[in-house]
N, C-alpha and C positions, 0 to 999 in steps of 0.2 A: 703436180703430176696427177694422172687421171686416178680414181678408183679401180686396184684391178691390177695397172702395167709392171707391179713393183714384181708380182707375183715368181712368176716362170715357172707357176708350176703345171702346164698344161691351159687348154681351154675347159672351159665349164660349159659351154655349149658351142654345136658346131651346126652348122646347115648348110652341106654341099647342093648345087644344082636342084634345088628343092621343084617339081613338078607338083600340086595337085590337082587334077579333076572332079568334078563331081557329076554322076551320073556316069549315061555309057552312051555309045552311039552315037548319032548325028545332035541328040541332043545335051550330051556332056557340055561342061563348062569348067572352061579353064580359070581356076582360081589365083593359082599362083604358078607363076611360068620362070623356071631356071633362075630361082633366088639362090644366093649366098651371103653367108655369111659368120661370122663365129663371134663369142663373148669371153674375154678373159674373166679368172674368177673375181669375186667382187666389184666388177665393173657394173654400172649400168648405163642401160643402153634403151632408147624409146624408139619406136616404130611410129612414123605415121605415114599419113597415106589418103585418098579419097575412100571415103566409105565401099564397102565391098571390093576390095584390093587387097582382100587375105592377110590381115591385120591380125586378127582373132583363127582365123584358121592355123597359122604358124603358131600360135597359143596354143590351142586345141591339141597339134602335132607334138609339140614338145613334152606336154601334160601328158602323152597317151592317149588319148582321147579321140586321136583319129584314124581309122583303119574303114575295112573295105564293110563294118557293119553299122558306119555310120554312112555310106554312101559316100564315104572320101577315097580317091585311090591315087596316094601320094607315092612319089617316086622322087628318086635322090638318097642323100643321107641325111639324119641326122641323129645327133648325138649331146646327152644331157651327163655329164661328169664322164665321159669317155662311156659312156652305155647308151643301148639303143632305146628312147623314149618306150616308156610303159605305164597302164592305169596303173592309179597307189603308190606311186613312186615318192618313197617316202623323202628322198632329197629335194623335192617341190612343193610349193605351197601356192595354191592357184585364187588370188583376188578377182572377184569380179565387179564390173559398175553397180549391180545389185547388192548389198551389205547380205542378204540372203538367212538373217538371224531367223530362228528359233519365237516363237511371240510367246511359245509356253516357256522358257527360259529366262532369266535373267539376264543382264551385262555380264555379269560374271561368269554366271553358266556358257551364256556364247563366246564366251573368249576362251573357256575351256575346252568348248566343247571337240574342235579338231583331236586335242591333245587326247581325251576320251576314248576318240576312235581309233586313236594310235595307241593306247592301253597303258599310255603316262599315270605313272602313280599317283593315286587321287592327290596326295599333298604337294608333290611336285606342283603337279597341274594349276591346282589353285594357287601357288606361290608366285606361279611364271603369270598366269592371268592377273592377278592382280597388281604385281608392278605392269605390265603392259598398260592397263587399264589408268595406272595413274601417270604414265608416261605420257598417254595420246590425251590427257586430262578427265578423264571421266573418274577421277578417285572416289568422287562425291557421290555416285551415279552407279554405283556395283548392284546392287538392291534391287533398279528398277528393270521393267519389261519394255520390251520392244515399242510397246505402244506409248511409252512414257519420256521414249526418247526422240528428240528432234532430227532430222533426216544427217545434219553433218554428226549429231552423237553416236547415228544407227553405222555411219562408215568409220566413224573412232571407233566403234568396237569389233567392225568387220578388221580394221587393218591391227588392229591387239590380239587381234584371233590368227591373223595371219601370219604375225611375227611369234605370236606363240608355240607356230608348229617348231619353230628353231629348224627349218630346213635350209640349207644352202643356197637354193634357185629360187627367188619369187619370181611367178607371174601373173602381170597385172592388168586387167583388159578394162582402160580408163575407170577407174577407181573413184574418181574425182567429176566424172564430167558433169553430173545432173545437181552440181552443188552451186552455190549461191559466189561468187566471187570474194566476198572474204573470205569466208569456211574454207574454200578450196586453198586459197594462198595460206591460211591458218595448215591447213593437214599435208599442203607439200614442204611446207616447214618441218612439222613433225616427222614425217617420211625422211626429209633427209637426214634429223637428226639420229633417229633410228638405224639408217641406212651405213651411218657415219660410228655408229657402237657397235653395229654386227657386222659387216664386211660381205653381206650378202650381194647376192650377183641375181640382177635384177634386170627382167626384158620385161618395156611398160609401154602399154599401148596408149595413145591418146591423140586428137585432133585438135588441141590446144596445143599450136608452135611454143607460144613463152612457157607453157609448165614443161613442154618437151627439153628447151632450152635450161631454166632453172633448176631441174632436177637429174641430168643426164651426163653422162662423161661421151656419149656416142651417141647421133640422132639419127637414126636409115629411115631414108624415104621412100616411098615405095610409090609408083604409075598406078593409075585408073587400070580397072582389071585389063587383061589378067594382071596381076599385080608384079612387078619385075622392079630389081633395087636400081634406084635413078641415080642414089649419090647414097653418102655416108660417109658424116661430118664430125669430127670430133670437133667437141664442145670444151674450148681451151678457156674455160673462167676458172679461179683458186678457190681452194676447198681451205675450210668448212664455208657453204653459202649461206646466204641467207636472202629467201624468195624477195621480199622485202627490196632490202638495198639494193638486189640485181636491178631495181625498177629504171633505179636513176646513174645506173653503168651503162657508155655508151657500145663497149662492148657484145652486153645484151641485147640492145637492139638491133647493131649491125648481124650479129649473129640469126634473130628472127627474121629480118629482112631478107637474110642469103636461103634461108632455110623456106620462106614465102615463094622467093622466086622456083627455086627448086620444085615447091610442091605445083605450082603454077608450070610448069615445062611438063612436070609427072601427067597432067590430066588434058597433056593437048595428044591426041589421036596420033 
């Protein structure tokens, strides 16, 4: 059974007829054109799509982050734990493909440092960062600075920071993608393991089909702009996975293959 379906306790996010524009006039641009969608809690669920097909914008919208003074002017609904998306929204915790650390800080200190800004009591904080820290394997590695750490050590500790906020909702805007092909297979392991202790409900962007596949209970595809839902796929492999063995399930690849074709239909005119 998927992450998520056991629930009934409501959606954890919802996105009615999703409209956004940007700009005004003749020379607006439609980004995203009458999307829907919803996420039970604890489910996750990956977006993909061709590049600029409102991927990151539906990110954006959910985190708060878009409204008419970023030059977005989205129309429809949506809604994050039955509330209408807003900045600071402490029930979200937002990854981006940049790790985005701190270079005057520590491992340690960046893994605290969300909690910081949420006014987690210092001992708290530092108790929850540092198992994070030894969960994503960086135990050894608390001490050091950003510049002392290697590019898959710099997103182990963006994603120890992110599980640290202990928010309900992550979102993920490809996390993984500028990584080296083990490392990545190495952190979507850890992600699930993670994912698989906390029950978080998780909308994760990426243009990697198989991480989409190995990591997801739900994969939405989305058209070449304006970006419009072409399908959405539950991803029927058993839990707990492991990135790994999915290699040599023939399940897996049938599954990447349906989800190729699909993205292949999404970006014909």
């Amino acid at each position: 059974m998927p992450r998520g379906e056991e629930t009934g306790t409501g959606l954890a996010i919802e996105i009615a007829d999703l409209v956004v524009r940007f700009g005004s006039g003749a020379s607006a641009v439609l980004a995203v054109d009458h999307a829907s969608f919803s996420v039970a809690p604890g489910s996750f669920v990956s977006l993909v799509g061709p590049s600029g097909c409102g991927k990151t914008t539906i990110l954006n919208l959910l985190a708060g982050l878009l409204d008419a003074a970023s030059q977005g002017s989205p129309a429809g609904r949506a809604s994050v734990l039955g509330k209408p998306p807003r900045p600071g929204n402490p029930d979200i915790a937002y990854m981006l493909a940049r790790d985005s650390l701190l270079p005057w800080r520590t491992a340690l200190g960046n893994a605290a440092y969300g909690m910081e800004v949420r006014n987690v009591p210092a001992a708290e904080r530092e108790a929850r960062a540092k198992g994070l820290l030894e969960r994503v394997g960086l135990g050894g590695f608390m001490d050091k600075y950003p510049k002392a750490l290697s590019h898959g050590m710099r997103q182990r500790c963006a994603l120890a920071r992110t599980f640290a906020l202990d928010s309900p909702v992550l979102l993920m805007d490809e996390p993984f993608g500028a990584l080296d092909a083990q490392t990545k297979l190495q952190l979507e392991d850890v992600l699930i393991d993670l994912c698989a202790a906390t029950a978080k409900t998780v909308v994760f962007v990426t243009h990697d089909l198989a991480e989409a596949v190995a990591l997801s209970d739900r994969v939405i595809v989305m058209s070449a702009r304006p970006g419009r839902i072409v399908a959405d796929v539950a991803i029927d492999l058993p839990q707990p996975r492991s990135v790994r063995a999915l290699q040599s399930d023939p399940r897996f690849h049938s599954l990447y293959s349906r989800l190729w074709t699909l993205l292949e239909q999404g970006m014909t005119p």
